[in-house]
MOPAC internal coordinates of N, CA, C and O (Angstrom, degrees):
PM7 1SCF
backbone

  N    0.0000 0     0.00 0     0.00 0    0    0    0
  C    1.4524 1     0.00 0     0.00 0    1    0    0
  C    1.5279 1   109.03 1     0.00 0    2    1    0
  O    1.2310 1   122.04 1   -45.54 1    3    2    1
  N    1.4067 1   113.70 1   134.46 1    3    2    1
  C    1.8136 1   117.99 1   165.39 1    5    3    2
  C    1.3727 1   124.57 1    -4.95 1    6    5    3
  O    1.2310 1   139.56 1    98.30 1    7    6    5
  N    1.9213 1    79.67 1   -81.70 1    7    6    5
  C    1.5205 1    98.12 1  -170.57 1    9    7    6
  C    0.9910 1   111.65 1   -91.77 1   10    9    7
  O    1.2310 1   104.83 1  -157.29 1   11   10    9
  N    1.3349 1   145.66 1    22.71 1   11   10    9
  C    1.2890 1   136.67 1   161.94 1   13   11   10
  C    1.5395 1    99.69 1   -85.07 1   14   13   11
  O    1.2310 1   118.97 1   133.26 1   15   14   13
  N    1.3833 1   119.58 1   -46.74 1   15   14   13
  C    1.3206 1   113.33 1  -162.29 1   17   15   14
  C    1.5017 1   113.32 1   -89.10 1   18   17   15
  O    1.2310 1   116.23 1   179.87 1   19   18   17
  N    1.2063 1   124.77 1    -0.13 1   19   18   17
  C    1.2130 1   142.82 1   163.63 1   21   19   18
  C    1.3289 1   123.14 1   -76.80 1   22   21   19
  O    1.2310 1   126.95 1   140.52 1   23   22   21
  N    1.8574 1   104.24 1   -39.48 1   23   22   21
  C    1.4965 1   119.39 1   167.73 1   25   23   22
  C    1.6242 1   103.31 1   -68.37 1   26   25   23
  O    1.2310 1   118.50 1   122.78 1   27   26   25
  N    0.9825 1   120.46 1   -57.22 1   27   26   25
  C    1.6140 1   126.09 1  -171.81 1   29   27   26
  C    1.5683 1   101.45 1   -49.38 1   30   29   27
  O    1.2310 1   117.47 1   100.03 1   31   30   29
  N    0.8833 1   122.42 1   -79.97 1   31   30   29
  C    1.4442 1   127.77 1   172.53 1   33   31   30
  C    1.1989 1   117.23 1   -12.11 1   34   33   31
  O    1.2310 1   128.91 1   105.10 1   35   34   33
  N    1.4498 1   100.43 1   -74.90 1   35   34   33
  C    1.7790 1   106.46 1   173.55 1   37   35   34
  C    1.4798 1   107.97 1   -58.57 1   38   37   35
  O    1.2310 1   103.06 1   114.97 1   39   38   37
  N    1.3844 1   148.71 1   -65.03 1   39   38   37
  C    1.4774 1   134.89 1   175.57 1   41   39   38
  C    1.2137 1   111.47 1   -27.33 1   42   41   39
  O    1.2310 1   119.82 1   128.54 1   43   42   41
  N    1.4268 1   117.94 1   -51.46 1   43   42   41
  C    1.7685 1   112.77 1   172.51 1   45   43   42
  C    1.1346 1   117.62 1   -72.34 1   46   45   43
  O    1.2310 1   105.76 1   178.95 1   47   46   45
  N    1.1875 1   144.01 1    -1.05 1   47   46   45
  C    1.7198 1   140.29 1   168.27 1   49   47   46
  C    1.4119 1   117.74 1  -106.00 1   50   49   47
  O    1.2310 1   121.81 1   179.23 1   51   50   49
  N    1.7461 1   114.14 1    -0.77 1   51   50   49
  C    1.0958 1   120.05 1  -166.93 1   53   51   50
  C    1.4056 1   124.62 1    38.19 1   54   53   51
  O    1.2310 1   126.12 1  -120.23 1   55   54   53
  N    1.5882 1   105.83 1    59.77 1   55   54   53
  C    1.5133 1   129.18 1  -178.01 1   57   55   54
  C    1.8103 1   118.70 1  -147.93 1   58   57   55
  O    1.2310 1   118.81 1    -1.55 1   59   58   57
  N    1.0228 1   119.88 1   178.45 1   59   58   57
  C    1.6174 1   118.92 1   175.42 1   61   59   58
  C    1.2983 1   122.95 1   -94.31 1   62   61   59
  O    1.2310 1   119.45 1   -22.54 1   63   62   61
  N    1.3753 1   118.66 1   157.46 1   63   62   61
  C    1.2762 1   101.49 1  -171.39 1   65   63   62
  C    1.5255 1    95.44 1   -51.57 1   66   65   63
  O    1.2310 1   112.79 1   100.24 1   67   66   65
  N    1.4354 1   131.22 1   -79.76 1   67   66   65
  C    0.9011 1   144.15 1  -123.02 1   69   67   66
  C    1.9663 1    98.22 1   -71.42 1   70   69   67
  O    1.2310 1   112.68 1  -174.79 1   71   70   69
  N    0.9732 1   131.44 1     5.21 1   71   70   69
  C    1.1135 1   150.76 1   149.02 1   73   71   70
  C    1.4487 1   118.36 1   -71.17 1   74   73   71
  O    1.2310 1   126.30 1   141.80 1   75   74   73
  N    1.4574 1   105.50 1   -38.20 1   75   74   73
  C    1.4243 1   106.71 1  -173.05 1   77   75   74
  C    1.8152 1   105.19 1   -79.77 1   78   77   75
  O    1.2310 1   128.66 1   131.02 1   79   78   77
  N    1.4692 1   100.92 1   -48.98 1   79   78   77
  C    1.3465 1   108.72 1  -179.35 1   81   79   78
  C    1.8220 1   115.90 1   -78.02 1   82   81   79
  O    1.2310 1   122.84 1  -175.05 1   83   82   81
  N    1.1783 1   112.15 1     4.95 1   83   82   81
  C    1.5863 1   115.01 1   139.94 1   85   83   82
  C    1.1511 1   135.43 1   -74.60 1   86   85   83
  O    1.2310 1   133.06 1   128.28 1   87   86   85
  N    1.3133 1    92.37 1   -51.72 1   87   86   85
  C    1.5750 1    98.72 1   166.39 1   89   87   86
  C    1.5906 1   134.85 1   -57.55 1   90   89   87
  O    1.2310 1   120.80 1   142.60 1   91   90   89
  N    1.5020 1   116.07 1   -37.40 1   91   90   89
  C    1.0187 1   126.43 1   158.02 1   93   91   90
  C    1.2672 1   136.79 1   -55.05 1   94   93   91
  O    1.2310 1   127.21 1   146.38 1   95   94   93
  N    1.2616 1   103.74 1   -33.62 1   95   94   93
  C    1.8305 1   127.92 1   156.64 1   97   95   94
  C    1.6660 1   120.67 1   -52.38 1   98   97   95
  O    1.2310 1   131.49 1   133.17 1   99   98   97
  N    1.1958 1    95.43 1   -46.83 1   99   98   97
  C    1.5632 1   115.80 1  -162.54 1  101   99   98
  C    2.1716 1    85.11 1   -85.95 1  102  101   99
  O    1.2310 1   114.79 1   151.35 1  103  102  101
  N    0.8298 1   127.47 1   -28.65 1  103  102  101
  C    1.2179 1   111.82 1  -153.99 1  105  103  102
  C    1.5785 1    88.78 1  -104.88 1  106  105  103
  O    1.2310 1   117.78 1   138.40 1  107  106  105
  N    1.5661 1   121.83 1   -41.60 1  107  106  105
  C    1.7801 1   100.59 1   165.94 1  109  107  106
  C    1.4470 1   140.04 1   -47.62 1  110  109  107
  O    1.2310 1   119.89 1   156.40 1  111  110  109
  N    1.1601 1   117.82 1   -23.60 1  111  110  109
  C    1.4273 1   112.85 1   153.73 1  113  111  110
  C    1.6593 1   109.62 1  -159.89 1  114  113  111
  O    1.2310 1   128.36 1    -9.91 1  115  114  113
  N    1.2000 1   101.51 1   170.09 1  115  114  113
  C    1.8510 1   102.65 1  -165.02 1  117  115  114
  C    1.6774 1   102.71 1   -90.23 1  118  117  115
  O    1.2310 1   122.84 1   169.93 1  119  118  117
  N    1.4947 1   112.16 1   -10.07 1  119  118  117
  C    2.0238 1   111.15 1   175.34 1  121  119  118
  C    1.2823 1   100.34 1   -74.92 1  122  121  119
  O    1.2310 1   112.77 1   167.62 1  123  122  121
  N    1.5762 1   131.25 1   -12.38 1  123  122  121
  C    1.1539 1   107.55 1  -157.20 1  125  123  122
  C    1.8301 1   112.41 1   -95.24 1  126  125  123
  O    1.2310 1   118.35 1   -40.17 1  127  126  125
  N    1.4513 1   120.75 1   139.83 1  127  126  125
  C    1.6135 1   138.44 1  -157.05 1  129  127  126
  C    1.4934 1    91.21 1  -122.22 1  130  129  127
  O    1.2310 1   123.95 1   -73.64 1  131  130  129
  N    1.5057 1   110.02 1   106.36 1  131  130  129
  C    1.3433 1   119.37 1   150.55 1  133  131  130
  C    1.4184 1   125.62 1   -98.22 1  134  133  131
  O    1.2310 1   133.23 1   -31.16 1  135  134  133
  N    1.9928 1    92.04 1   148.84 1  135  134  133
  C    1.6133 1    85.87 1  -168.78 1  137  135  134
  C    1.0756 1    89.39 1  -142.96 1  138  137  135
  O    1.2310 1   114.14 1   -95.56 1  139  138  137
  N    2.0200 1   128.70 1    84.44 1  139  138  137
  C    1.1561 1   121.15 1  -165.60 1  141  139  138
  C    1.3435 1    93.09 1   -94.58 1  142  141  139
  O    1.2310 1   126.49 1   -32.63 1  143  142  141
  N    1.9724 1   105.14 1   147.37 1  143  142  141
  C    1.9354 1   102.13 1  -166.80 1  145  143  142
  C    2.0989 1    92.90 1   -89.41 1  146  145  143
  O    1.2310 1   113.68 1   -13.79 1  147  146  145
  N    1.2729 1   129.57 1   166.21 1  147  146  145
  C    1.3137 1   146.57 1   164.46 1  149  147  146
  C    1.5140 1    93.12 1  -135.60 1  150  149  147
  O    1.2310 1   140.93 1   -14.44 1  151  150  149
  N    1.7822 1    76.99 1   165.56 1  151  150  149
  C    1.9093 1   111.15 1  -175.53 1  153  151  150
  C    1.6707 1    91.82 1  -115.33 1  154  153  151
  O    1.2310 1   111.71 1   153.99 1  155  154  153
  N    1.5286 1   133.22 1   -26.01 1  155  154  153
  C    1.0330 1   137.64 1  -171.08 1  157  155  154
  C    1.0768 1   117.86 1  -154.85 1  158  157  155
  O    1.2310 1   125.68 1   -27.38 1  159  158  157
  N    1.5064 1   106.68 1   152.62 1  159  158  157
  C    1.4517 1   131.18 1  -168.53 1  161  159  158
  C    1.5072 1   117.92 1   -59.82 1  162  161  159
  O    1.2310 1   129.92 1   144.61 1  163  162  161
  N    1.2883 1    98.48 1   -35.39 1  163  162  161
  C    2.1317 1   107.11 1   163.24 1  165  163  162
  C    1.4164 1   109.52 1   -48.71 1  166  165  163
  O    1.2310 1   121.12 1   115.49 1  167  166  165
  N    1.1000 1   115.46 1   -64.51 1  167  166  165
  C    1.4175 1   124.01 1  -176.80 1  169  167  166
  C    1.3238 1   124.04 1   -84.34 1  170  169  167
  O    1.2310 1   113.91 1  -169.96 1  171  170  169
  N    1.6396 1   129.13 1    10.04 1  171  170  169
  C    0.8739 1   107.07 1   160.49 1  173  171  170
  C    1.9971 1   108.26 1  -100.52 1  174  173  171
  O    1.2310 1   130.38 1   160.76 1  175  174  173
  N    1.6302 1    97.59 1   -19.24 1  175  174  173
  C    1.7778 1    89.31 1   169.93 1  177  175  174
  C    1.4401 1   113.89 1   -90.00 1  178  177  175
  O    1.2310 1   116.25 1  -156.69 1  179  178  177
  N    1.5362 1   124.74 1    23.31 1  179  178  177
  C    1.7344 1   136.75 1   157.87 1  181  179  178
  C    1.9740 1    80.44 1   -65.35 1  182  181  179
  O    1.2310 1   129.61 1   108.77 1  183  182  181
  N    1.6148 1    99.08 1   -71.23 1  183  182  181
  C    1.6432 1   103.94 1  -160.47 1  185  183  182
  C    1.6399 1   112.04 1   -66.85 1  186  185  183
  O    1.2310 1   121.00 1   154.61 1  187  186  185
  N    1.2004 1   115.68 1   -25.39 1  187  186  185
  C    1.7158 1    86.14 1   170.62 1  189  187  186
  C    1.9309 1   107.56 1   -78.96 1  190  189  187
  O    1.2310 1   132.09 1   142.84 1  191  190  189
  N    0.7951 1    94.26 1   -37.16 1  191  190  189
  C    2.1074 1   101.44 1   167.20 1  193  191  190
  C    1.5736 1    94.43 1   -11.45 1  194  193  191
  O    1.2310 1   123.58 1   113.52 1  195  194  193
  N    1.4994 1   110.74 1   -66.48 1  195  194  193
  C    1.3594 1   120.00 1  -138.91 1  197  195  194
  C    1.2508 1    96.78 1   -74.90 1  198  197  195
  O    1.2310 1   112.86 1   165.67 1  199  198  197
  N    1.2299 1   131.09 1   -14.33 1  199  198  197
  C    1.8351 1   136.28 1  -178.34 1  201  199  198
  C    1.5020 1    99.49 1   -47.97 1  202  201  199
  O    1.2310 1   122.02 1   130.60 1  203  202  201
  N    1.7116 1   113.73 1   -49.40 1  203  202  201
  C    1.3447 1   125.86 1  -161.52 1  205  203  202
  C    1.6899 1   110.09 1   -77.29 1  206  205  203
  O    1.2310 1   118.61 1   148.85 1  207  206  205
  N    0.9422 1   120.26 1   -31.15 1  207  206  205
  C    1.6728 1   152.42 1  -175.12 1  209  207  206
  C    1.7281 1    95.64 1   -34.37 1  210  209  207
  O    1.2310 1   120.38 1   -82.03 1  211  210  209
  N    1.2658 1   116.88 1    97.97 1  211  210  209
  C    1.5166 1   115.07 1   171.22 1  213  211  210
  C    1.8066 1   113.29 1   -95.89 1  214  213  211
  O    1.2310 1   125.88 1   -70.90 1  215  214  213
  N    1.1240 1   106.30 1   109.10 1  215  214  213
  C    1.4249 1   112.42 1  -166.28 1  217  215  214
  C    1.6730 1   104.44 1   -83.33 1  218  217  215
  O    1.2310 1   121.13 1   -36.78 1  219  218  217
  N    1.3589 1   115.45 1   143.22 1  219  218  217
  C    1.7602 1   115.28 1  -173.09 1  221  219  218
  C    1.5732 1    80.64 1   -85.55 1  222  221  219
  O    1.2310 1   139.20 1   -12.86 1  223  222  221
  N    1.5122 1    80.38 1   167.14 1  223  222  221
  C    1.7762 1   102.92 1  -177.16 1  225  223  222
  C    1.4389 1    95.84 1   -65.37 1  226  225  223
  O    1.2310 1   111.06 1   117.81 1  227  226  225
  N    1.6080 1   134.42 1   -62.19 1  227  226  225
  C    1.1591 1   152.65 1  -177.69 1  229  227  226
  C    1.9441 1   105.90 1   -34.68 1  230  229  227
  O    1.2310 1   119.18 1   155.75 1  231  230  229
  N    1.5794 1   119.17 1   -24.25 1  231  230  229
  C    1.1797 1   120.42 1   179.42 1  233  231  230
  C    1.2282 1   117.52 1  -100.87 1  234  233  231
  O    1.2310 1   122.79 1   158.38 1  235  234  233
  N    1.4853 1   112.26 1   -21.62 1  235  234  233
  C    1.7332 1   127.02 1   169.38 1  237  235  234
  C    1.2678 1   119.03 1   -54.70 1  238  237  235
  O    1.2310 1   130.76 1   126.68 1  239  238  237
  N    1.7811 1    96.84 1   -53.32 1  239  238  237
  C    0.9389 1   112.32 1  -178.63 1  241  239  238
  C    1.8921 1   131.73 1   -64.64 1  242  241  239
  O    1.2310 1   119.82 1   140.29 1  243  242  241
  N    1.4006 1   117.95 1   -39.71 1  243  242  241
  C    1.1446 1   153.30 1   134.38 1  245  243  242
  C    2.0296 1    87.09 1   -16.88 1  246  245  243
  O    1.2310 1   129.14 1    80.19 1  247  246  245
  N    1.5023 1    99.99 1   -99.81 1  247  246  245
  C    1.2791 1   105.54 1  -147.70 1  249  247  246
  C    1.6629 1   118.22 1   -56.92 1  250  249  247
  O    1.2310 1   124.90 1   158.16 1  251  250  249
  N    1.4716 1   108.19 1   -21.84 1  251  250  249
  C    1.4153 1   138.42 1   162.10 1  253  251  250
  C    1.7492 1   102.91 1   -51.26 1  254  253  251
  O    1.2310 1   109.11 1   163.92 1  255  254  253
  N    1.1482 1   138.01 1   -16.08 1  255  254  253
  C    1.5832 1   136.13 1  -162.09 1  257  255  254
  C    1.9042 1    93.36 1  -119.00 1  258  257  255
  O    1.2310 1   122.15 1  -176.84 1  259  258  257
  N    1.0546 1   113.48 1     3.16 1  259  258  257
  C    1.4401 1   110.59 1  -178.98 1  261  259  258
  C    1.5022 1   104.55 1   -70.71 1  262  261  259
  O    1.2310 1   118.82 1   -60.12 1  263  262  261
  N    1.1290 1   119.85 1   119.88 1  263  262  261
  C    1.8636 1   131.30 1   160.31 1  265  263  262
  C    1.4696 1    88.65 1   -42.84 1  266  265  263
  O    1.2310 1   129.84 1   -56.38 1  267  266  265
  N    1.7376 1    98.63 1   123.62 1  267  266  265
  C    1.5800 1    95.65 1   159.81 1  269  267  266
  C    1.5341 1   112.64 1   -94.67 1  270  269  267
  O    1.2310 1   120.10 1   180.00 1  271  270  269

């Protein structure tokens, strides 16, 4: 499931999903330009956070097996 393995991930990086699944974005290839939208200032420095977000191979890999 998605969000299970998205949730798991993030519990082990001590981050959010949606941190996790930035990061994972940002780390599949270097063309890729995110422009995730926020309502608030919490959540939009959750999403620049995730710029920094070094994902283990073991979580790539993981999040890389998700049914799209």
């Amino acid at each position: 499931m998605q969000s299970a393995a998205l949730s798991d991930v993030a519990a082990a990086l001590d981050a959010t999903p949606m941190q996790v699944a930035l990061a994972w974005l940002l780390q599949r290839s270097p063309n890729i330009l995110l422009i995730p939208g926020t309502s608030s200032v919490a959540h939009l420095h959750e999403n620049l956070a995730a710029a920094s977000l070094e994902l283990p191979a073991d979580a790539v890999t993981r999040l890389d097996a998700i049914d799209g």
